[in-house]
RODO-626328 format. One record per residue (C-alpha): residue in three letters; y, x, z. Coordinates in steps of 0.1 Angstrom, whole numbers, padded with zeros to 4 digits, always signed. Example, Ala and Ser with C-alpha at 12.3 -4.5 7.8 and 13.67 -1.06 7.14 Angstrom:
# residues 2
SITE   code       y       x       z
SITE    ALA   -0045   +0123   +0078
SITE    SER   -0011   +0137   +0071
***
This chain:
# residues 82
SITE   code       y       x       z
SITE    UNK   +1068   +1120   +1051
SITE    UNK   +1053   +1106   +1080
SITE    UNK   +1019   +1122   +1091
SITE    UNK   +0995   +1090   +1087
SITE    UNK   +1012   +1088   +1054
SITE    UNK   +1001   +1119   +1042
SITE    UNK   +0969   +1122   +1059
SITE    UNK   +0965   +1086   +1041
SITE    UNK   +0971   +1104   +1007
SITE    UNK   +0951   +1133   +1016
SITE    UNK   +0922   +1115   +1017
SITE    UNK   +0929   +1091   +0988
SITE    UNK   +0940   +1113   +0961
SITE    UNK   +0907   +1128   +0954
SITE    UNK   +0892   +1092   +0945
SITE    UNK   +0922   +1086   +0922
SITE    UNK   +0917   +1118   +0904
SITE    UNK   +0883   +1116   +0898
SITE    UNK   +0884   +1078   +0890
SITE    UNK   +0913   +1085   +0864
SITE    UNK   +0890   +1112   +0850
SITE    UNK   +0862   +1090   +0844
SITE    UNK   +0881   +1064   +0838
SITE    UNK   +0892   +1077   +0806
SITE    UNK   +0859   +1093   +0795
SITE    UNK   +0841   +1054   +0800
SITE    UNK   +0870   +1041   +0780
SITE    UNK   +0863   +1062   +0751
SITE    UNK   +0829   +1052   +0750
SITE    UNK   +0823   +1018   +0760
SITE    UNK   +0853   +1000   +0759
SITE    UNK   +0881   +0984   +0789
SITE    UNK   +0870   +0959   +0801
SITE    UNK   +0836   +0981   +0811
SITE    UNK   +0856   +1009   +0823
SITE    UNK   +0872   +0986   +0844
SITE    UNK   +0843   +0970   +0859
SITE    UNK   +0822   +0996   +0861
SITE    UNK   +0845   +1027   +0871
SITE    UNK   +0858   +1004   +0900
SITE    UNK   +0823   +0998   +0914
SITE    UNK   +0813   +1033   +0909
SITE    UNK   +0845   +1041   +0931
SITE    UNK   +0845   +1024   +0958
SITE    UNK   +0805   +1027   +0965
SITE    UNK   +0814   +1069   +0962
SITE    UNK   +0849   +1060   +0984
SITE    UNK   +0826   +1041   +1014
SITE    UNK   +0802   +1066   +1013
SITE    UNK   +0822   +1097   +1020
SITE    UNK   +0850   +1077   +1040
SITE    UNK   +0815   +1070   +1063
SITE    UNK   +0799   +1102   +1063
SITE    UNK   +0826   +1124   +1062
SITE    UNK   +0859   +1109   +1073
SITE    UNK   +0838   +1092   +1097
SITE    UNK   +0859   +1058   +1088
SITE    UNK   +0849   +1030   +1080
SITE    UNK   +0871   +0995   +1063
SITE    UNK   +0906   +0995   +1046
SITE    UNK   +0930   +1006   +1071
SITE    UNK   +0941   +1031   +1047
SITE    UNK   +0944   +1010   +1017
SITE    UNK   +0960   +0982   +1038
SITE    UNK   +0983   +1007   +1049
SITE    UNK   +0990   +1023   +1012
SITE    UNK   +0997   +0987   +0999
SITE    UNK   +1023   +0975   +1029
SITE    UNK   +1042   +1006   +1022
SITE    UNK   +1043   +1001   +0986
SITE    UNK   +1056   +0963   +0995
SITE    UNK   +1077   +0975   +1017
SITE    UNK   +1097   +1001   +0993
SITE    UNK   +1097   +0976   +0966
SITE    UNK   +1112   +0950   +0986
SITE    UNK   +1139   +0970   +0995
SITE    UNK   +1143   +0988   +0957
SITE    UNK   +1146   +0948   +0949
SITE    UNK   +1176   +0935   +0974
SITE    UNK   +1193   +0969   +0964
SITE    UNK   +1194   +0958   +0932
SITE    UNK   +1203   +0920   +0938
***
């Protein structure tokens, strides 16, 4: 794997983890459509913070960079198929 790709993922697994996690329990108790809204919100405010504080990074570049990958490989997966 390529080491921006990984050190991408290093620092975006945590926040899927933990949103998954309380993702679920806000589900159980208050419905979709306000785990949705509100466990996204929640996420990205903790996600800025510690990108800002800790990474010491600020913007999308690693989101940005997640999602073109991901575009990427699934154009290909699609012309292979075609």
């Amino acid at each position: 794997m390529e080491a921006i790709l990984k050190s991408t993922l290093k620092r975006q697994l945590p926040y899927l983890i933990g949103g998954t996690i309380t993702g679920i329990i806000i589900t159980y108790y208050y419905g979709f459509l306000f785990s949705i809204i509100v466990n996204s919100v929640a996420w990205f405010v903790i996600s800025t913070v510690v990108n800002k504080y800790y990474w010491n990074y600020t913007g999308f570049k690693d989101e940005m960079y997640l999602v073109s990958k991901y575009v990427v490989n699934r154009k290909k997966n699609t012309s292979k198929k075609t």
